[in-house]
C-alpha positions in Angstrom: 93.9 93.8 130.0 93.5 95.5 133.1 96.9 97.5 133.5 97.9 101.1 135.5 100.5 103.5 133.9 102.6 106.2 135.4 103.1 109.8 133.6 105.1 111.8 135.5 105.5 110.2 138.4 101.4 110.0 138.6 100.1 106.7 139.4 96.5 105.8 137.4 93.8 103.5 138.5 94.0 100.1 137.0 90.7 100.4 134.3 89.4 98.1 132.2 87.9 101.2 129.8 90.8 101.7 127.3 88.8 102.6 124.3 87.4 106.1 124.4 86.2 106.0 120.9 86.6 104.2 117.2 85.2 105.4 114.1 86.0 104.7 110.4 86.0 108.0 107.9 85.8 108.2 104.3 88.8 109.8 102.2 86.9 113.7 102.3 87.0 113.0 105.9 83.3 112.5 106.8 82.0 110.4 109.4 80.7 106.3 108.1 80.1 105.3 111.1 81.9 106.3 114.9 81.2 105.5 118.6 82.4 107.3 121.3 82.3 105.6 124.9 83.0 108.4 127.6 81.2 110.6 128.1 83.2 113.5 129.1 85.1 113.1 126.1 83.7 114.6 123.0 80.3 114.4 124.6 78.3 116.4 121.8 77.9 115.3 117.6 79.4 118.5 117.0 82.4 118.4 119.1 83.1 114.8 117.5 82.8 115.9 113.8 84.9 118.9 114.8 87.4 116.3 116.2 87.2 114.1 113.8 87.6 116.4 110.9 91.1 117.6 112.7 91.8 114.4 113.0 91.8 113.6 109.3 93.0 117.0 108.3 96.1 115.9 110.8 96.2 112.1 109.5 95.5 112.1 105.5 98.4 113.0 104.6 100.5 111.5 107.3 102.9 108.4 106.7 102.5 107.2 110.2 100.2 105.1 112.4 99.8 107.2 115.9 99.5 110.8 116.7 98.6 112.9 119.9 95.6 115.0 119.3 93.8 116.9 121.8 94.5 114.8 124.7 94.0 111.8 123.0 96.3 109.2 121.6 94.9 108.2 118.3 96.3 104.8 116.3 95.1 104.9 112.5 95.6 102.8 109.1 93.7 103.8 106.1 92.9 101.6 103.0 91.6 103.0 99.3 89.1 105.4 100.1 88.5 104.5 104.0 90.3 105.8 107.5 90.4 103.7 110.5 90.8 105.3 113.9 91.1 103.9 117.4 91.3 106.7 120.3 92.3 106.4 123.8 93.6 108.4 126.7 97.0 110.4 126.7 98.5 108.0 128.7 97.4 104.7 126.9 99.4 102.1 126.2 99.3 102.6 122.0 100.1 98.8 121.3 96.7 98.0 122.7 95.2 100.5 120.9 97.1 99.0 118.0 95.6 95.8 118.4 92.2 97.1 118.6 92.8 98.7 115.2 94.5 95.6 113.7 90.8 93.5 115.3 88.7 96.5 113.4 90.6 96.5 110.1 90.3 93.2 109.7 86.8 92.3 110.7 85.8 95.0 108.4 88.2 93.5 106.1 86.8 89.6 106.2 83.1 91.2 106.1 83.9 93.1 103.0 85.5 89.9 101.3 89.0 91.7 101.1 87.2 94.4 99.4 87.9 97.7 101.8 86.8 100.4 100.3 83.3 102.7 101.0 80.9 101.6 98.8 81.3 98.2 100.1 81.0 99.2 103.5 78.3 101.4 103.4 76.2 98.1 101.6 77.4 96.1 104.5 77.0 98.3 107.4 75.0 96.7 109.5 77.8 93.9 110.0 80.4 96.8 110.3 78.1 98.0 113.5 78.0 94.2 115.1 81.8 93.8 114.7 82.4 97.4 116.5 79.9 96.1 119.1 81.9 92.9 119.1 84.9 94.5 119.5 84.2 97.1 122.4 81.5 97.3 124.6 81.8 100.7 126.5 85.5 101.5 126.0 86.3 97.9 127.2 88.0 95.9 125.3 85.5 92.4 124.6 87.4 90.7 121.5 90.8 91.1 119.7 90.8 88.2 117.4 88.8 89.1 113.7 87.7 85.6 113.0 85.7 85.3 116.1 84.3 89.2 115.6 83.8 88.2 112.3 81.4 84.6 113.5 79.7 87.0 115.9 78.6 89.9 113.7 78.5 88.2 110.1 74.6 88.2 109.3 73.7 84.6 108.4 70.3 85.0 107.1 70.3 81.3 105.9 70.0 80.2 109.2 67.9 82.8 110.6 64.3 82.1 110.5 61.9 84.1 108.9 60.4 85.9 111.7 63.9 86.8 113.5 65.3 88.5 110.6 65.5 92.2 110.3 63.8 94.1 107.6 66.6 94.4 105.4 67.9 90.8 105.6 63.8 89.6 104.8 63.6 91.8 101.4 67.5 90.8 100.3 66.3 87.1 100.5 63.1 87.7 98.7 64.6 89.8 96.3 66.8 86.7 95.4 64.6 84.1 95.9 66.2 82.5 99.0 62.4 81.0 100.1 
């Protein structure tokens, strides 16, 4: 995926960091969960919430899929109650982006059993967070294809012994007698 684009006559670098940032936001707009991956883009929380609520102020309403927004070119989809947003340079190619979005939404969509909305996410959040990480690692592009995000990141705790499971997975299976 490395590629170069011209704007104006302006030749760019070939770069393999296409992502500058993904995040999923809840219908009022606030932050579930977000990364950012360069740094001198929206380097502070406070400048991404600010950014982020534009974004959805700018996008809610909207019946399309791609908007410019503060030098950014931002590729969204939104489902019941949740808002899915891939951002990348001005002069990103927007049908990567696009597939990047398509990889998120339906990860998050085979974790969640078909069942997108934010109470469902915010119980399975920790596998949300391994399919982003799965997805892009620093603004580069690792995985495009949902199934195999979805092997990767998918918490198996049947298969996990008892001593490499986190916290959370340990008390879920003892709370339904898995041992």
């Amino acid at each position: 995926m490395v590629h170069t684009g011209t704007i104006d006559g302006a030749l760019f670098e070939p770069t393999l960091y296409i992502v500058k940032g993904m995040c999923i936001l809840d219908n009022d707009g606030n932050r579930l969960l977000a990364k950012y991956y360069d740094k001198d883009v929206l380097p502070t929380a406070k400048e991404q919430k600010a950014f982020e609520k534009n974004l959805f102020n700018k996008t809610h309403r909207a019946n399309a899929e791609i908007i410019m927004l503060d030098g950014l070119t931002c590729v969204y989809k939104n489902n019941v109650d949740l808002f899915f947003y891939v951002m990348g340079s001005s002069h990103e190619n927007e049908l990567i982006l696009q597939s990047v979005l398509n990889a998120l939404y339906e990860s998050v969509s085979i974790l969640l059993r078909r069942n997108v909305e934010k109470r469902m996410l915010l119980d399975n959040l920790d596998s949300v967070m391994l399919a982003f990480d799965e997805i892009c690692d620093g603004g580069v592009i690792l995985d495009a294809d949902p199934t195999s995000i979805v092997g990767r990141a998918a918490l198996r705790t049947e298969d996990v012994p008892l001593g490499e499971q986190t916290v959370v997975q340990a008390l879920y299976n003892l709370m339904n007698n898995n041992y």
